[in-house]
N, C-alpha and C positions, 0 to 999 in steps of 0.2 A: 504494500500500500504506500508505500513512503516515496517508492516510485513516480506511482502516481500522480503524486503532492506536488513531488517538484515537478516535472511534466504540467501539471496542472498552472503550477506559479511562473513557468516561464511562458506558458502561452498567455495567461492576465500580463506580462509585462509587456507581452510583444502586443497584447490588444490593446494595453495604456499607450504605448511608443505610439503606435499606429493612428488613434483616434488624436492624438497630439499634432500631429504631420499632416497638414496637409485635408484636414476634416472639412474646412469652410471653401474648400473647392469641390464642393461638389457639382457635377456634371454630365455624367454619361461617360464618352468615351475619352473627351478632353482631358479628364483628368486620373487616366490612366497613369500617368507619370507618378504621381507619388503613391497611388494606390498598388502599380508594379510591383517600385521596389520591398513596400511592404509587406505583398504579396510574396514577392521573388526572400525575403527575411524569413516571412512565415514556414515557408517552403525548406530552408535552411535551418531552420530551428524543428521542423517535424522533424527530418532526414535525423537529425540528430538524437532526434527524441525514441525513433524507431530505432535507429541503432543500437540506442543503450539497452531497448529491448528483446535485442536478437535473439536470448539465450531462453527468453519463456515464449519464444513466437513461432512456436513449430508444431501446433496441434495442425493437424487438418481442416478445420471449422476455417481458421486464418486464412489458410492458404486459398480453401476455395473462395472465402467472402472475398479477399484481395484479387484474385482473379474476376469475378464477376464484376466488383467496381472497374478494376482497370477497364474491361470489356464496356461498360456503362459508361464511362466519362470519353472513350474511345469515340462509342456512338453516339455520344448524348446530341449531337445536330442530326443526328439520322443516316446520317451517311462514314463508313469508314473506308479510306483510299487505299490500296496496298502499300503505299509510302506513311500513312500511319499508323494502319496496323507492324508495318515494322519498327518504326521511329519506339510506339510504343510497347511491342514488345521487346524489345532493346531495352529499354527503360526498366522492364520486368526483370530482366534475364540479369540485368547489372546493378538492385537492387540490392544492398548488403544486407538487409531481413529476410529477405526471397532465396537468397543463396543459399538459406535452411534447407531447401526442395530441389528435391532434380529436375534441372530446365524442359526436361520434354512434360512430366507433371503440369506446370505453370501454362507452357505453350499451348501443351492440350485442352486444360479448363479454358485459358481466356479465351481460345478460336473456337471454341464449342460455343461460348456465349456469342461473342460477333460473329460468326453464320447464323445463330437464329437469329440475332439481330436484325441482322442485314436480310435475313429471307421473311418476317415476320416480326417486327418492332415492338408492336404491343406484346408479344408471345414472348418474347427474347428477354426485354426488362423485366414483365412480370417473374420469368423462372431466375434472373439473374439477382433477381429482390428476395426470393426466396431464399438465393444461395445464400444471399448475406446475412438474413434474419438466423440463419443458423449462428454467427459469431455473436450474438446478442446475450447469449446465456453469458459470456464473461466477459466483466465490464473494459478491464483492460484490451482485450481482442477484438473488443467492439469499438474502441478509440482509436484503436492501431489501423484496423481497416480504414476508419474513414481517413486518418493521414496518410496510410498509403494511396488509399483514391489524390485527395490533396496533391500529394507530391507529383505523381504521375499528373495530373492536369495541367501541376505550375510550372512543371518542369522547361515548359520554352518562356517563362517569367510571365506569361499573364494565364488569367483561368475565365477563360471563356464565362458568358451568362449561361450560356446553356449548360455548361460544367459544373456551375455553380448550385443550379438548380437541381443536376442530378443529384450531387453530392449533400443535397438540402433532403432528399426520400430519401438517400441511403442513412444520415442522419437518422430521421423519424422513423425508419425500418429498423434500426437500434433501437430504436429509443433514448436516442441523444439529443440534445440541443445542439440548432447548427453554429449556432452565436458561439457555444462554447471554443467553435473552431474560425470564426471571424468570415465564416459563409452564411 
């Protein structure tokens, strides 16, 4: 649990840093600039947060939930290109939590979700929401997932609206607050 804690207090710092910077420009797109980098921080501060937790992140529950987001934030516009299904599974494959799992493991669950995705949308989130509600039973794995979504999104420093909105049901498919993750 003390884990957690700290985990817990260094995202409230980064969400104090954040709402400090750059708050009274709000705008839409314009003001992606400071929203980025704090983004592109947040991003930096999970990778980290996950790392510390490599060593309890190895049930199965994890792996598939983390697969089915990555697949979800993949598709979250509807559409996934083969330059992003690889960009992002690269991003799977080179993950230092993920490296818990044999990369044909990882490959296989995420392209099972993005083909049904991609051949049936609504059919494909729905099972891929299910896969995640299985990491729900513990609260830690259920954290972990949604920053691995996180990370995978911000990874080229900005997170899509529609990215955000997935990772806003994967959230509530927890049973997490998305605020707690500054989504």
């Amino acid at each position: 649990m003390a884990i957690f804690d700290r985990l817990k207090d260094q995202a409230k710092a980064l969400q104090q840093q954040r709402s400090g910077q750059g708050h009274g420009s709000s705008g839409g797109h314009g003001s992606s600039g400071s929203r980025g980098g704090s983004k592109a921080q947040l991003v930096g501060v999970l990778k980290t947060q996950l790392s510390s937790l490599k060593t309890e992140l190895k049930s199965g529950a994890y792996r598939d939930a983390s697969m089915a987001v990555c697949a979800l934030v993949a598709a979250a516009d509807g559409q996934v290109d083969p330059a992003e299904r690889q960009h992002v599974e690269s991003l799977i494959l080179s993950n230092d939590v993920l490296q818990n799992f044999p990369p044909e493991q990882l490959r296989t669950r995420f392209n099972k979700h993005v083909d049904l995705m991609m051949t049936d949308f609504a059919r494909g989130k729905a099972e891929a929401l299910q896969e995640v509600a299985k990491a729900a039973k513990k609260p830690a794995e259920a954290r972990a997932v949604v920053q691995t979504g996180i990370v995978v999104a911000g990874a080229d420093g900005y997170v899509a609206p529609a990215e955000e909105q997935i990772l806003r049901e994967v959230c509530g498919t927890l049973g997490l607050s998305s605020a707690e993750f500054g989504i």
